[in-house]
C-alpha positions in Angstrom: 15.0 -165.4 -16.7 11.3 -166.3 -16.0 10.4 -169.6 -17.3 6.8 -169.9 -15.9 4.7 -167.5 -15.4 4.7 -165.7 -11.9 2.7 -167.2 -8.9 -1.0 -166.4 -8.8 -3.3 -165.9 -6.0 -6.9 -165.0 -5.6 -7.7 -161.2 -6.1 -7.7 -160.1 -2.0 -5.1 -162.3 -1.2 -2.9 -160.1 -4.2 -3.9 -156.6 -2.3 -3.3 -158.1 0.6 0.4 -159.0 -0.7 0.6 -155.9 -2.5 0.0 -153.7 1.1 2.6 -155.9 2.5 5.5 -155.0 0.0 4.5 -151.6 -0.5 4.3 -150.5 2.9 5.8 -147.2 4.3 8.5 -147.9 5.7 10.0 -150.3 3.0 9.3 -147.2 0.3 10.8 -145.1 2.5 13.9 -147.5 2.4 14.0 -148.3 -1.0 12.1 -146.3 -3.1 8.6 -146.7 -4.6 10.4 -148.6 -7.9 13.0 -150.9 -6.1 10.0 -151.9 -3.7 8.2 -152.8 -6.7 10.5 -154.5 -8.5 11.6 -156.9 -4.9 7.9 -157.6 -5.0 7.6 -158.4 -8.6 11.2 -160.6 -8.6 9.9 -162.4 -5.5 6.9 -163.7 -7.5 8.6 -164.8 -10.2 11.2 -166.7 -8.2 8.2 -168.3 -6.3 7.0 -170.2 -9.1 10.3 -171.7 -9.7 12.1 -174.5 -8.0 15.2 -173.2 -6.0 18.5 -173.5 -7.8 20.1 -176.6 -5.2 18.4 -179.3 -3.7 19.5 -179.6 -0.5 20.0 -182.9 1.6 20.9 -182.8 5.2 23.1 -186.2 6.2 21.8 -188.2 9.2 25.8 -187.3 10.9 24.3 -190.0 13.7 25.0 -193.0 11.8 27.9 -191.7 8.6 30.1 -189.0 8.1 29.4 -186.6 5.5 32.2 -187.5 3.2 31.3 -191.1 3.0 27.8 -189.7 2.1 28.9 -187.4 -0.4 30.8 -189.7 -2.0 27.9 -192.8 -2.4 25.4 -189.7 -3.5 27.8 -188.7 -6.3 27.9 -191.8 -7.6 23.9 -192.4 -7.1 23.7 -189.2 -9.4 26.0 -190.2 -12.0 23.9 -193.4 -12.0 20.5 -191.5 -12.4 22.1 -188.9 -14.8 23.9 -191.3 -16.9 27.5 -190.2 -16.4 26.2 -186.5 -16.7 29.3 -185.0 -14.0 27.0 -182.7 -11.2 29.2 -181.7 -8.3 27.6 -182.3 -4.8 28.8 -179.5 -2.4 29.9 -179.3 0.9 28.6 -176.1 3.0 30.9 -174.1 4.8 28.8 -172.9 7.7 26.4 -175.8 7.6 28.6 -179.2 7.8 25.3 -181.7 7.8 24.3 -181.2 4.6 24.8 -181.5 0.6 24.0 -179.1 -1.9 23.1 -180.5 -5.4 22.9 -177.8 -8.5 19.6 -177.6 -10.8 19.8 -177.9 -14.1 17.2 -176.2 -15.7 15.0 -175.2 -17.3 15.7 -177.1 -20.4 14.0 -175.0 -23.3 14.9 -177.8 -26.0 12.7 -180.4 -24.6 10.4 -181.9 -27.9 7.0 -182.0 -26.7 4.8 -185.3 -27.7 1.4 -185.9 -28.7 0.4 -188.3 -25.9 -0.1 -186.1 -22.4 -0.4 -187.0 -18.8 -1.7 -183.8 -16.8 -0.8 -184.4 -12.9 -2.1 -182.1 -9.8 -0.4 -178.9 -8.9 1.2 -180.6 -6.0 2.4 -183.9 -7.8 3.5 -181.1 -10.4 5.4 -179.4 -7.6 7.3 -182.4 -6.3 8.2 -183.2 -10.2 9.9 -179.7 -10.8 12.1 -180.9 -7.4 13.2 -184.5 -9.1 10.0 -186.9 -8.4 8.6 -189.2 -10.8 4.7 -189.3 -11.3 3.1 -191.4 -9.3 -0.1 -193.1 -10.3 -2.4 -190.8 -7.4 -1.0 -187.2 -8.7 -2.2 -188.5 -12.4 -5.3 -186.4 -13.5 -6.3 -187.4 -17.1 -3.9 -188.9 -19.8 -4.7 -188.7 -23.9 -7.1 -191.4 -25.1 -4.8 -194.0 -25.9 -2.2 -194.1 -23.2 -0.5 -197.7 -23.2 2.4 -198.5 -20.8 5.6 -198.0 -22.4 4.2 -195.0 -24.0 6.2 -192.0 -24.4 4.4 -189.3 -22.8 4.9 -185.3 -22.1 3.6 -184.0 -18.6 2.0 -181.4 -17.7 1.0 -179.7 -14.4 -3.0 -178.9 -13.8 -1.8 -176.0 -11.7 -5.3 -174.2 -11.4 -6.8 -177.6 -10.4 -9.3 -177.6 -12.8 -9.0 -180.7 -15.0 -12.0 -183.1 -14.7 -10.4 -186.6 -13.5 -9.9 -189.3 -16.0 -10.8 -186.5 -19.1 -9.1 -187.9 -22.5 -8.2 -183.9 -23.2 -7.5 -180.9 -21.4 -7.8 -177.0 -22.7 -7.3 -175.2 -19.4 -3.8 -173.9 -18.2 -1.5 -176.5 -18.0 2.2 -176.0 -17.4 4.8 -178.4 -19.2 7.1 -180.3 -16.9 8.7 -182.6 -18.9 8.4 -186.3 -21.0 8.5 -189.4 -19.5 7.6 -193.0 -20.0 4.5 -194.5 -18.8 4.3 -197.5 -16.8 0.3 -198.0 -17.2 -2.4 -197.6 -19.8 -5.2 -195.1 -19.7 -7.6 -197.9 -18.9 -5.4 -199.2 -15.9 -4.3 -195.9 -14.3 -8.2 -195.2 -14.2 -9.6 -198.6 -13.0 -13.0 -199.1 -12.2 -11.4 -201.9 -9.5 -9.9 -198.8 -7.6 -6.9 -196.8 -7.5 -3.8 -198.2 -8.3 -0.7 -197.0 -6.7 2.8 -196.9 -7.5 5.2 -195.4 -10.2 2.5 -193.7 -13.0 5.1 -192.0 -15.3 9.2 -192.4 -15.1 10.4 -189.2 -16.0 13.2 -189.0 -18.3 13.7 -185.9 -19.8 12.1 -183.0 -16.9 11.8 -179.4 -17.5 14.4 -179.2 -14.2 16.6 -182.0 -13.6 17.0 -183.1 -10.5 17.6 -186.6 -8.7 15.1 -188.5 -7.6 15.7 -189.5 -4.1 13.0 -192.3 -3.7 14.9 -195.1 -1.9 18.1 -193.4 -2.0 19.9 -193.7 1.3 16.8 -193.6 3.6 18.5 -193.9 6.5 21.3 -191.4 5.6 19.8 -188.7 4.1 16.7 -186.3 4.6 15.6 -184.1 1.8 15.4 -180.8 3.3 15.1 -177.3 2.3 18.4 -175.0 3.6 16.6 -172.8 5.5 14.8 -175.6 7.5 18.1 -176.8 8.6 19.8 -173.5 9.6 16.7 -173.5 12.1 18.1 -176.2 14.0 21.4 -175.1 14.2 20.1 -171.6 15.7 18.5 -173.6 18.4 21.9 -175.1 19.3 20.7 -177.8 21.7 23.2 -179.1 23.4 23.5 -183.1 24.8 21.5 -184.2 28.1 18.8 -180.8 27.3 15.4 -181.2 27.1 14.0 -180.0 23.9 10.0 -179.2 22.4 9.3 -179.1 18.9 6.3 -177.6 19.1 5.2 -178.6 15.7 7.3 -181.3 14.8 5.5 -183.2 11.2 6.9 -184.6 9.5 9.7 -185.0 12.0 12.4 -183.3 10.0 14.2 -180.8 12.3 13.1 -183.1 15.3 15.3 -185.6 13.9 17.7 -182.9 13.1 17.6 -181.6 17.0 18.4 -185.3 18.2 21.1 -185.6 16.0 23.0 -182.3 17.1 22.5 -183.5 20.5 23.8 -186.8 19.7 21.6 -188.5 20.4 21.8 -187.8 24.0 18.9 -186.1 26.0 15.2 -185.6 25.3 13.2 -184.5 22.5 9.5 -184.2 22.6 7.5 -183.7 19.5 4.3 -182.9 18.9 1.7 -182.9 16.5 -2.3 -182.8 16.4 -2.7 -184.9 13.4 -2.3 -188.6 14.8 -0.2 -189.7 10.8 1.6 -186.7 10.9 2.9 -188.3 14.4 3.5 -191.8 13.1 5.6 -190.6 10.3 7.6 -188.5 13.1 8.1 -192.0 14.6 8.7 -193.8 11.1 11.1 -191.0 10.7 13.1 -191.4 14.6 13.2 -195.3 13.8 14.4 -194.9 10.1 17.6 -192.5 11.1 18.1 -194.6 14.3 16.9 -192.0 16.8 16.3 -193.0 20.7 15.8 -190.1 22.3 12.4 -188.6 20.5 9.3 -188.8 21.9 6.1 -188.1 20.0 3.0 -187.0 21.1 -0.8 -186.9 19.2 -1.3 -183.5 20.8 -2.6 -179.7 20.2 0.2 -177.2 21.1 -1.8 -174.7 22.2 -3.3 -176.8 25.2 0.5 -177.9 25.8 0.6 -175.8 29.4 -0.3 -177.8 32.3 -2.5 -175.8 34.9 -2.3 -178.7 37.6 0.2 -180.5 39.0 1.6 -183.8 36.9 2.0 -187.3 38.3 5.4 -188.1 38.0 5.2 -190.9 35.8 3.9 -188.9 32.9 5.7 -188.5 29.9 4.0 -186.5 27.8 2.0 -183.1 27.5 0.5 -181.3 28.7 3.5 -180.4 30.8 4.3 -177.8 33.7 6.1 -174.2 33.3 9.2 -174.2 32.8 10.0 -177.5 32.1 12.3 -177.1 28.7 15.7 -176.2 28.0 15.0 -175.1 24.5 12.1 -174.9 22.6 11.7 -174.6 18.4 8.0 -173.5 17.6 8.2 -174.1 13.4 4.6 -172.6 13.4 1.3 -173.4 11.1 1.5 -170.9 8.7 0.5 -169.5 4.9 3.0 -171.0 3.7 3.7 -168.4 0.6 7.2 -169.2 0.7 6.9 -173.1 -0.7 8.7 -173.4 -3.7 7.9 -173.8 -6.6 4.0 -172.8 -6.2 2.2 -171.2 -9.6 -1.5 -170.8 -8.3 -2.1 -170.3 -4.5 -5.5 -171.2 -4.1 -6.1 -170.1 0.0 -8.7 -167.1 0.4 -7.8 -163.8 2.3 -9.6 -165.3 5.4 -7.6 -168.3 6.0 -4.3 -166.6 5.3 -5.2 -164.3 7.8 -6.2 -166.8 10.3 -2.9 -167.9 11.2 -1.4 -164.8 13.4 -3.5 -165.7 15.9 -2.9 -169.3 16.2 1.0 -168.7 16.0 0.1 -166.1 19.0 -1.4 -168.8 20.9 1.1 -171.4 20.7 3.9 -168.6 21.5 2.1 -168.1 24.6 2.5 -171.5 25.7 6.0 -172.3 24.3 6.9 -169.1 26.4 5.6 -170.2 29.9 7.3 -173.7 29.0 10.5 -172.2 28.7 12.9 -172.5 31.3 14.2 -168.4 32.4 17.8 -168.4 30.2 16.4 -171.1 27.6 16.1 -170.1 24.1 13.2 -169.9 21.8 13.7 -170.3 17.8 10.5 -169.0 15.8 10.1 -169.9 12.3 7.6 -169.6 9.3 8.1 -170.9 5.8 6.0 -167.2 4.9 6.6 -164.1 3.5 4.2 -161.7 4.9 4.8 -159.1 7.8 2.2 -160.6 10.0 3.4 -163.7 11.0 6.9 -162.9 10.8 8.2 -159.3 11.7 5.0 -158.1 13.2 5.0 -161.4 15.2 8.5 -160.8 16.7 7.6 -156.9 17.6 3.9 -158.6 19.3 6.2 -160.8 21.4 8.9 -158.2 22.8 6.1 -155.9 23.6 4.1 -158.8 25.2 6.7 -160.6 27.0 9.3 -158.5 28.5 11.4 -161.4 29.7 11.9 -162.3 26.3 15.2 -160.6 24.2 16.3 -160.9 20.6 19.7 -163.0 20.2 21.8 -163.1 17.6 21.5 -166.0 14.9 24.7 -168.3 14.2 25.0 -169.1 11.6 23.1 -166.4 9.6 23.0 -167.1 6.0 19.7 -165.1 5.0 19.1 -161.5 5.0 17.8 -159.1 8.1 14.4 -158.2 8.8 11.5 -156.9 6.5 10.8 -153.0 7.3 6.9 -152.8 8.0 6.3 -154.0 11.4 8.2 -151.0 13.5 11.4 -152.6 14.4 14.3 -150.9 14.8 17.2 -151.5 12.3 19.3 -153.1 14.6 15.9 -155.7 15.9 16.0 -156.3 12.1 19.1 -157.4 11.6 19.1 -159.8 14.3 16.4 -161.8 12.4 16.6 -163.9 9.5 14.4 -163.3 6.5 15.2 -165.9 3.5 14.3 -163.5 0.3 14.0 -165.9 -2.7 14.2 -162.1 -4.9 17.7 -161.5 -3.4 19.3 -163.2 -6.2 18.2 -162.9 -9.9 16.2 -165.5 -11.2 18.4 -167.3 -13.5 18.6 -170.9 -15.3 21.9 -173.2 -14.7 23.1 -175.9 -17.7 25.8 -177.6 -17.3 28.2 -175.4 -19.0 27.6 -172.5 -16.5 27.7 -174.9 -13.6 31.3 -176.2 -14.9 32.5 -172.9 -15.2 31.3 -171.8 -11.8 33.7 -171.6 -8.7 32.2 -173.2 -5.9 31.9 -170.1 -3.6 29.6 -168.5 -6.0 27.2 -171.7 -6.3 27.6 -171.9 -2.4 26.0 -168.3 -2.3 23.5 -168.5 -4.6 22.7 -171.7 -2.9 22.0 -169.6 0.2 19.9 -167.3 -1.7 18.0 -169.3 -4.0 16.2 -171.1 -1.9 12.3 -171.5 -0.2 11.3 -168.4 1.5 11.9 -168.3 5.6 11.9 -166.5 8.9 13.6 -167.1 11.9 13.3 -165.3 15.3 15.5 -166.9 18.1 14.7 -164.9 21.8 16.4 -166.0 25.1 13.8 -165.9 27.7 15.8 -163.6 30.9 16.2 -165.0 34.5 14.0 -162.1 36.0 10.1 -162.2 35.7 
């Protein structure tokens, strides 16, 4: 059941795609029709918001069960006594699974409109309110207190501060509005804040802003199965390669209790602040962050002793997760994807670089984790079958747990390489809406599957680097 319309991208970014999930050996596999339809079911779901929000507990400082228990009663609280179970994951005991409901088709639509950005949009469709800096343009006579429908801007081009807007704007619910027109667009500056309180969205979802900060992180499934592939153990010494905003680092330092070292890095000096805010918030001691470019992360000299930070020597890490810069295709939902052919394909050659380094840093018998929150062949499958061929120390392990499916055919692995990956297909489950009738009448091992399937898309590769040269 398609809600909103499928995701679009510019015209040779769609070839591009359309190469990728057409290629030989997938028709070979499925047919030319099943391939098709994958293809065409993958874009819908990617312009939806998964079916769960998913919330990993900070297990350093409160058991899950004492978190579950405050968070049911937050959303009771935010949903007015509506009853939404939060779920417990069997394979994956740090984190909570909240249903979606949505998308509510009965929603009255009202004369006075607020159009927000395509990203403020986004984070909307997930549980946000509207804050004042996603709002685009609002009707004429906007007061605060005003009852107000939303609407996304999701091609980007409304003019700001217009009084009316004819381009394609996607409905995401009414709220109240905490600011008049003439406030919100101040000649004094921006103003900052809560813009529009959203009380009836298309998808309803909590809002998480000051909920629990130190207990919770909002996190997508897949993002935490990543850590628990990497498996670091207490006393290790771990490298997120790149760590923003901090959330698997934190993740890593948690599974090791605390116990250890982890180094993060990051090249953007705010992304590596909020790593920090992050480690300090969740009450973290054994991260280190580092301001620095991964791919210049091998030291060719010798190190004073003293030094803490990168670059660093070969060898010199137990485990190492390289969560890589990538497209990004796989961020849901997303109903325009504005990046040109050339910068999509600019990233399998970055990723190739910083493998290169995480795999001299690697101690021989530590384990690599590669990830991508992607879809295409060329930074995931055709990535993995680069690395074998390049580094023949390195070896495909199995994943535990593994929720997601195998491998994508199309980069030349063999069946049994495949399905020692971990591909996260959002099209592996029909797109389907969830009200609260459905959810009561569900048993929990169903919602705990679909949970698993309807979800962001994802890769992950995890190699164990072999004690002979």
């Amino acid at each position: 059941m398609s809600f909103f319309p499928k995701i679009s991208f510019q015209y040779e970014v769609e070839e591009y795609l359309t190469k990728v999930f057409r290629n030989k050996e997938l028709i070979a596999a499925l047919g030319t029709q099943e391939a098709e339809n994958k293809y065409q079911s993958l874009l819908s779901h990617l312009s939806h918001p998964p079916a769960f929000t998913t919330v990993r507990v900070n297990t350093h400082l409160a058991s899950v069960k004492h978190v579950k228990k405050l968070l049911f009663e937050e959303i009771q609280k935010q949903f007015k006594g509506l009853c939404v179970p939060v779920l417990e994951h069997p394979k994956l005991q740090d984190i909570l699974l909240i249903p979606v409901i949505g998308p509510r088709q009965d929603l009255k639509k009202h004369a006075s409109e607020v159009i927000v950005g395509a990203q403020c949009g986004y984070a909307v469709l997930r549980g946000a309110h509207v804050y004042v800096p996603g709002i685009v343009s609002t009707s004429r006579f906007v007061k605060a207190g005003d009852l107000v429908s939303v609407y996304s801007d999701i091609e980007g081009k409304c003019r700001r501060g217009a009084k009316e807007f004819d381009g394609v704007k996607v409905f995401l619910g009414n709220g109240i509005s905490e600011f008049s027109r003439s406030e919100i667009f101040s000649s004094t500056g921006p103003l900052k804040g809560l813009g529009v309180r959203m009380i009836e969205p298309v998808y309803l979802s909590p809002s998480f802003d000051n909920v629990l900060p130190s207990h919770l992180f909002l996190q997508n499934l897949p993002s935490v199965v990543v850590s628990h592939i990497l498996n670091p153990q207490p006393g290790e010494k771990i490298l997120d390669m790149c760590a923003a905003p901090g959330g698997k680092t934190t993740h890593l330092a948690t599974l090791m209790h605390d116990q250890g070292e982890v180094i993060a890095m990051d090249k953007i000096a705010n992304k590596v602040k909020k790593i920090k805010q992050n480690a300090e918030l969740l009450q973290l001691n054994c991260i280190k962050a580092f301001c620095y470019d991964g791919t210049r992360a091998l030291s060719v000299e010798k190190r004073e002793d003293k030094q803490e930070g990168p670059p660093f020597l070969p060898e010199s890490f137990d485990r190492i997760l390289l969560d890589a810069p990538c497209s990004g295709m796989g961020q849901r939902p997303n109903m325009a994807y504005s990046s040109t052919l050339k910068e999509v394909t600019s990233y399998q050659p970055l990723q190739r670089k910083l493998f290169t380094v995480a795999v001299n840093l690697l101690k021989p018998g530590g384990v690599l984790v590669y990830s991508t929150c992607t879809i295409t062949l060329a930074e995931n499958e055709e990535q993995v079958a680069w690395a074998l061929k390049t580094f023949p120390c390195l070896h495909l392990h199995p994943q535990e747990p593994h929720i997601g499916g195998e491998g994508m055919k199309g980069a030349g692995l063999s069946l049994d390489q495949l399905k020692l990956l971990q591909r996260f297909d959002p099209s592996a489950v029909t797109l389907q809406g969830m009200d609260i009738n459905s959810l009561q009448d569900s048993r929990e091992d169903d919602l705990i599957s679909l949970a698993n399937k309807d979800c962001i898309g994802f890769f992950i590769a995890k190699f164990i680097k072999s004690n002979s040269k």
